[in-house]
N, CA, C and O of each residue as an XYZ file, in Angstrom:
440
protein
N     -17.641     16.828    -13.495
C     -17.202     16.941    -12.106
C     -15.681     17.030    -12.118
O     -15.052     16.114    -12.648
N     -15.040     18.068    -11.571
C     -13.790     18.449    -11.175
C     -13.375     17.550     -9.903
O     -14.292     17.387     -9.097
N     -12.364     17.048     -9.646
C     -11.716     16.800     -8.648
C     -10.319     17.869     -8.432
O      -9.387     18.041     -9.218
N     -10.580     18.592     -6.886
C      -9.121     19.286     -6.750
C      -8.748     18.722     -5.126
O      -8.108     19.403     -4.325
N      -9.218     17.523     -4.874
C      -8.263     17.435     -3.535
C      -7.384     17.089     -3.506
O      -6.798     16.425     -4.362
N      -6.870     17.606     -2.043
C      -5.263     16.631     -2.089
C      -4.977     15.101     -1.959
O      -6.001     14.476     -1.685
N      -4.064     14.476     -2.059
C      -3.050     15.093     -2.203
C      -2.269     15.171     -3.419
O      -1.174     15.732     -3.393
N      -2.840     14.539     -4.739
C      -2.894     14.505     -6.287
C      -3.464     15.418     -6.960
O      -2.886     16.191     -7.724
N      -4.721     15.388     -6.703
C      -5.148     16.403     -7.428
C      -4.932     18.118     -7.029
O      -5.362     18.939     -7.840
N      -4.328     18.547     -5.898
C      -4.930     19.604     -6.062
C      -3.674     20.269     -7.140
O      -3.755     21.437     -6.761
N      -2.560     20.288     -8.243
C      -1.356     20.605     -8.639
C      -2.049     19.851    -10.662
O      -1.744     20.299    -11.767
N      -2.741     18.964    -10.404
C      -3.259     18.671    -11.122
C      -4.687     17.548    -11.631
O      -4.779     16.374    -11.990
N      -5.751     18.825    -11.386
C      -7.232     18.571    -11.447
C      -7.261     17.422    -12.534
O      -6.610     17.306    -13.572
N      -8.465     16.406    -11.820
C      -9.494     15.625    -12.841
C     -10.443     15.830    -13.072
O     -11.153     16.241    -12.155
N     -11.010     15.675    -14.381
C     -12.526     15.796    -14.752
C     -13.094     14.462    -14.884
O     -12.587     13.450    -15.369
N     -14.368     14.666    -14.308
C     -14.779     13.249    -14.239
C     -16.278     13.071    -15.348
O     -17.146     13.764    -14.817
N     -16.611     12.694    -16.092
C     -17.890     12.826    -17.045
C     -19.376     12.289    -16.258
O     -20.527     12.576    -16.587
N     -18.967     11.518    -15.249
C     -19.978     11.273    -14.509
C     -19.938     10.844    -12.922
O     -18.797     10.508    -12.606
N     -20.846     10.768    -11.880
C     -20.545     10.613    -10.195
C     -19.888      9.287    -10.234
O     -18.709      9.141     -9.912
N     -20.633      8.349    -10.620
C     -19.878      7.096    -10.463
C     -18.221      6.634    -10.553
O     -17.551      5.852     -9.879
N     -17.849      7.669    -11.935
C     -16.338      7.380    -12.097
C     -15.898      8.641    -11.298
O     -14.670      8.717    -11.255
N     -16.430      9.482    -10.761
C     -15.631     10.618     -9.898
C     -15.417      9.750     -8.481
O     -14.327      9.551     -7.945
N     -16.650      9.306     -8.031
C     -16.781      8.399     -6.568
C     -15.617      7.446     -6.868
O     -14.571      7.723     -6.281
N     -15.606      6.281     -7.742
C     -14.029      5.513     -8.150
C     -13.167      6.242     -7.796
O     -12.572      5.900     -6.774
N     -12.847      7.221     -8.314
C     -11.537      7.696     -8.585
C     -11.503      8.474     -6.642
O     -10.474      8.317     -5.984
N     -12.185      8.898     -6.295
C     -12.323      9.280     -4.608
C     -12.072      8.151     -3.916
O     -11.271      8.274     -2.989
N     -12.666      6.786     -4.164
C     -12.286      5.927     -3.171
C     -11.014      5.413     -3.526
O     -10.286      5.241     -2.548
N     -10.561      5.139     -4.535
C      -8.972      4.852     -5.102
C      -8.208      6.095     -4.836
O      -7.053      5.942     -4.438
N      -8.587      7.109     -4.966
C      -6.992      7.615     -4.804
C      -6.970      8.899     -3.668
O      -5.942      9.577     -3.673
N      -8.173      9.314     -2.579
C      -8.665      9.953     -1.616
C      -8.943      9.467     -0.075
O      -8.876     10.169      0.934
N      -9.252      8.165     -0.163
C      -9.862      7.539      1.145
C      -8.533      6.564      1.962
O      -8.509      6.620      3.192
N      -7.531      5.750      1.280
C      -6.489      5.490      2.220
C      -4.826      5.804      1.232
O      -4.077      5.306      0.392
N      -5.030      7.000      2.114
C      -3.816      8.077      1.746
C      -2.703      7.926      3.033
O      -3.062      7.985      4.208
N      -1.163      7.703      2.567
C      -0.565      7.465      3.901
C      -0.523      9.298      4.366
O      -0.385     10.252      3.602
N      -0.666      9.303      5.606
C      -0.676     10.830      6.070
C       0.961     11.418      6.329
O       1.119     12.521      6.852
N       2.072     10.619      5.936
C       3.577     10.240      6.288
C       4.076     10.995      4.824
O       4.876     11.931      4.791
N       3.365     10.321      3.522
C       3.981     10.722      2.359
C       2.932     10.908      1.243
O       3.271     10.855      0.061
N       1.711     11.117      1.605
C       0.924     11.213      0.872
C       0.398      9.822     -0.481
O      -0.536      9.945     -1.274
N       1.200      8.785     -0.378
C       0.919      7.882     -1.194
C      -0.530      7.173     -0.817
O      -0.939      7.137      0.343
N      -1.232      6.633     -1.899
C      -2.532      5.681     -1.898
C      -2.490      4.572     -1.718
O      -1.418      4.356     -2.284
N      -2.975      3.125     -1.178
C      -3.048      2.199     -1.121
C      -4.407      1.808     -1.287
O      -5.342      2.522     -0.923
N      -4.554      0.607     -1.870
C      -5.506     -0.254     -2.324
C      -6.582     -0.885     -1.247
O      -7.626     -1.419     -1.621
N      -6.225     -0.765      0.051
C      -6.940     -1.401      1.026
C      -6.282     -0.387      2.285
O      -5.458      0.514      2.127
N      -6.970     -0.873      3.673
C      -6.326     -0.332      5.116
C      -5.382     -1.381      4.967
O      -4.238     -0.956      5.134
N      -5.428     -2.426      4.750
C      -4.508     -3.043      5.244
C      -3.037     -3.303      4.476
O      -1.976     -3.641      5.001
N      -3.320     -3.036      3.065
C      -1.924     -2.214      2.525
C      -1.213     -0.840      3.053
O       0.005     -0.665      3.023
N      -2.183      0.126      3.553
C      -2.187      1.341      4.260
C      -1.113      0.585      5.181
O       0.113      0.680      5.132
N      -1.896     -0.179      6.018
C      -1.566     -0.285      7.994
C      -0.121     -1.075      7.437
O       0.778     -1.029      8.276
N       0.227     -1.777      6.180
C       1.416     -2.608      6.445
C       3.039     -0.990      5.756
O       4.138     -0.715      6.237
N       2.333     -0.461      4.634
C       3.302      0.408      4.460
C       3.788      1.596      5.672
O       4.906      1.948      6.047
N       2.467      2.000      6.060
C       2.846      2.652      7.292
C       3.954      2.073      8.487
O       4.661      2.953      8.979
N       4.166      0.653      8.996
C       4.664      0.285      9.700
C       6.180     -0.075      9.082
O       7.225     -0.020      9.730
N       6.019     -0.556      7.317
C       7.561     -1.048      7.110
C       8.489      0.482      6.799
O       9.714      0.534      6.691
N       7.423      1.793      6.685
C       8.320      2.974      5.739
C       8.339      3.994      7.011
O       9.097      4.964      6.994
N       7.590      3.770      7.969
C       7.476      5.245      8.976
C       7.619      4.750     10.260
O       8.102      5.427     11.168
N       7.125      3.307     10.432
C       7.400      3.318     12.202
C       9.108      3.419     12.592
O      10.020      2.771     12.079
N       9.156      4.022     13.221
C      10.718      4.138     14.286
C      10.970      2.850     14.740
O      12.069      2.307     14.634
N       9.975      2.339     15.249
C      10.350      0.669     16.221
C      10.621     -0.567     15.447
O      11.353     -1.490     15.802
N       9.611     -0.429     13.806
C       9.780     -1.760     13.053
C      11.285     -1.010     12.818
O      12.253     -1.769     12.780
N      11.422     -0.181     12.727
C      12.932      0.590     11.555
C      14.259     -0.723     12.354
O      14.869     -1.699     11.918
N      14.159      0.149     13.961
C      14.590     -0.854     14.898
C      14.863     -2.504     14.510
O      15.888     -3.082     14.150
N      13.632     -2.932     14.723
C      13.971     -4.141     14.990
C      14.198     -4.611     13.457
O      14.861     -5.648     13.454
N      13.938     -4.279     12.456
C      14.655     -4.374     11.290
C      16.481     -4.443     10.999
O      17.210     -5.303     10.505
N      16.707     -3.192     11.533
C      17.920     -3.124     11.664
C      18.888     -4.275     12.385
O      20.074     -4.530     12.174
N      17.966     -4.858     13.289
C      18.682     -5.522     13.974
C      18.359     -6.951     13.677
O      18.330     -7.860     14.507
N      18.095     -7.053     12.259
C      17.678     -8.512     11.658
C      16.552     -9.034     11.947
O      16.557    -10.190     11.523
N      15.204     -8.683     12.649
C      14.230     -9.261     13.081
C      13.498     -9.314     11.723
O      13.798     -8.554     10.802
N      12.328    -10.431     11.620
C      11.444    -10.266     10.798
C      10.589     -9.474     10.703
O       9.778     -9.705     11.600
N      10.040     -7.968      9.639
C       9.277     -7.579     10.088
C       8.194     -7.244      8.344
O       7.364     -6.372      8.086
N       8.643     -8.187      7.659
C       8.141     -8.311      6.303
C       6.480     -8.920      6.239
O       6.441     -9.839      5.421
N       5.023     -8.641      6.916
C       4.330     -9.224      7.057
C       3.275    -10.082      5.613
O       3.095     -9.599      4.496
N       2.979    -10.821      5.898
C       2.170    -11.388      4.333
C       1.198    -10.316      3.954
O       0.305    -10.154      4.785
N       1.173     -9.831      3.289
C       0.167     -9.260      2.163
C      -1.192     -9.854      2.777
O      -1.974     -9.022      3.236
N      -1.581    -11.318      2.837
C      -2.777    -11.360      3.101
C      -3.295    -11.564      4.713
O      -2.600    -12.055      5.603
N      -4.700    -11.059      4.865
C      -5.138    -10.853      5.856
C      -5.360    -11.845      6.245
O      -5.754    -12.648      5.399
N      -5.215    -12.447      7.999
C      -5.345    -13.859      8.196
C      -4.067    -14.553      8.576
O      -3.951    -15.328      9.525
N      -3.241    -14.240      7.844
C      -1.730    -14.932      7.224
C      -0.765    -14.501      8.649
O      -0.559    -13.322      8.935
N      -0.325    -15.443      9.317
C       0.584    -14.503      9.868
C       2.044    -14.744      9.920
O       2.912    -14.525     10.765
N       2.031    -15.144      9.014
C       3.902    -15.184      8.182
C       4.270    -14.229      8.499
O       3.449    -13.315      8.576
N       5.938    -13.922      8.899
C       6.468    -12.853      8.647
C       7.581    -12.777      8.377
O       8.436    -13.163      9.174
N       7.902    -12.244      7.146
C       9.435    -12.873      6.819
C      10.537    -11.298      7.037
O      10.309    -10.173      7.481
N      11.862    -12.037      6.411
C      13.190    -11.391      6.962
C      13.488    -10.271      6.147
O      14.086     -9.320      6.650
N      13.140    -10.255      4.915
C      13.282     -9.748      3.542
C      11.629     -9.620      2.705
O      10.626    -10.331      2.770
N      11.907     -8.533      2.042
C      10.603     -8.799      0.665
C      10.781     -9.487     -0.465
O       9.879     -9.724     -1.268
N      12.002     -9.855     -0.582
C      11.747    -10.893     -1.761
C      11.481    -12.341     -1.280
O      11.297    -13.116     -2.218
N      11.410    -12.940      0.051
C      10.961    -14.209      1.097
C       9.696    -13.733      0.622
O       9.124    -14.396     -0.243
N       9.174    -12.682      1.061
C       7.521    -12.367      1.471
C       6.951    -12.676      0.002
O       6.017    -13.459     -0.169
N       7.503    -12.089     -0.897
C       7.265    -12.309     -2.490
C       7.094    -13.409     -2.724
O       6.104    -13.753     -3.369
N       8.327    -14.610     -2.111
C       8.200    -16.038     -3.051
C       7.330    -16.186     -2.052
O       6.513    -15.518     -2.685
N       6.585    -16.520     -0.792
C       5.390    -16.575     -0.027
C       4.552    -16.577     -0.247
O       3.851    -17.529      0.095
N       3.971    -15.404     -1.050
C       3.068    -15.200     -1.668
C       2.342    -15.737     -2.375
O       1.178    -16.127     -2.276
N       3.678    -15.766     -3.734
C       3.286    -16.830     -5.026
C       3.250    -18.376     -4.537
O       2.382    -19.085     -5.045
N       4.054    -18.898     -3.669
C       3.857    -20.104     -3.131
C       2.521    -20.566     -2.912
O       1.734    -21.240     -3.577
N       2.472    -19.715     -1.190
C       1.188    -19.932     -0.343
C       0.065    -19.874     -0.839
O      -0.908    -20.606     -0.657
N       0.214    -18.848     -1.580
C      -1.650    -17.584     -1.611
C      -1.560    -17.741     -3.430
O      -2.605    -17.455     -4.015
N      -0.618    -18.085     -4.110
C      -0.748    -18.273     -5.711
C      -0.992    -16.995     -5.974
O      -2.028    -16.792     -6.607
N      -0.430    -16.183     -5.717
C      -0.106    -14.470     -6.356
C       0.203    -14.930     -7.557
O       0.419    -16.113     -7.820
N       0.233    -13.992     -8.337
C       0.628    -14.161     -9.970
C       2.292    -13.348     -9.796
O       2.523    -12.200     -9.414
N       3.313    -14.471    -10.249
C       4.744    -13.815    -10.767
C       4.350    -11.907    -10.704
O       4.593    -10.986     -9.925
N       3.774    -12.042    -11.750
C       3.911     -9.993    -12.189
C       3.083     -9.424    -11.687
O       2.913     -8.327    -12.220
N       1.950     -9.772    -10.267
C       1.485     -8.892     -9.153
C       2.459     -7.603     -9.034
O       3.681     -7.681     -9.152
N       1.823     -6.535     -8.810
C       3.009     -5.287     -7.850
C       3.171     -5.425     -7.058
O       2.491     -4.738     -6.295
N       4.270     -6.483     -6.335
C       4.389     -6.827     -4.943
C       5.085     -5.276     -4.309
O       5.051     -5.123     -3.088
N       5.666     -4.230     -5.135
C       5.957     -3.174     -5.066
C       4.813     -2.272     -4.381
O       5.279     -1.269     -3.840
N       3.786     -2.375     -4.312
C       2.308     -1.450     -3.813
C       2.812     -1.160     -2.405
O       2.687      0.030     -2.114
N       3.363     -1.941     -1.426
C       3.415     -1.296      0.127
C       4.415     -0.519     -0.185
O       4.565      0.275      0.743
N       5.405     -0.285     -1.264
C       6.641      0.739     -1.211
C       6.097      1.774     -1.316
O       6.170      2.655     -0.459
N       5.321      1.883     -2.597
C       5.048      2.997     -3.772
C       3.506      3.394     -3.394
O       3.229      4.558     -3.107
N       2.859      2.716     -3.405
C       1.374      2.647     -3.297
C       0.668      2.733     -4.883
O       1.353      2.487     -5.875
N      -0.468      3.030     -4.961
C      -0.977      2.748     -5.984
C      -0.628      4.207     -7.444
O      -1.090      4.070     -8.576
């Protein structure tokens, strides 16, 4: 099985040896795609937080103007800190993230 969709594959195709690892590789790197820059995220709700810290106009705003708009990683949580390296030590604090997590994933995506 070939994979040529966008927004990875279509510049450079995967072959997949069987459905199961083609379906993986569709729900990881096909199903939450930011529609802004084409990057992948691991969940909607990595989606819904990069979308708001890299593309909204209004968080950009109230960012600029020192507000908190760094939200916790986890769902539930409703911390919101000033900076990502606050949200980082938060993390590992609160929720026991591991030090070398990619707290980098809402920048970059997967």
């Amino acid at each position: 099985i070939k994979c040529t969709l966008p927004p990875h594959c279509t510049h450079s195709p995967q072959s997949f040896s069987s459905y199961p690892a083609f379906e993986q590789h569709y729900t990881t790197s096909h199903t939450l795609v930011c529609t802004s820059c084409a990057r992948s995220f691991p969940s909607q709700h990595y989606l819904d937080l990069h979308f708001s810290e890299f593309h909204d106009p209004f968080v950009a705003a109230r960012r600029d103007r020192g507000e908190k708009v760094y939200t916790c990683f986890v769902e539930g949580c409703d911390k919101i800190c000033a900076d990502t390296r606050k949200r980082r030590l938060h993390l590992i604090d609160k929720h026991g993230f591991p030090r070398e997590f990619m707290f980098g994933v809402v920048a970059h995506g997967l």
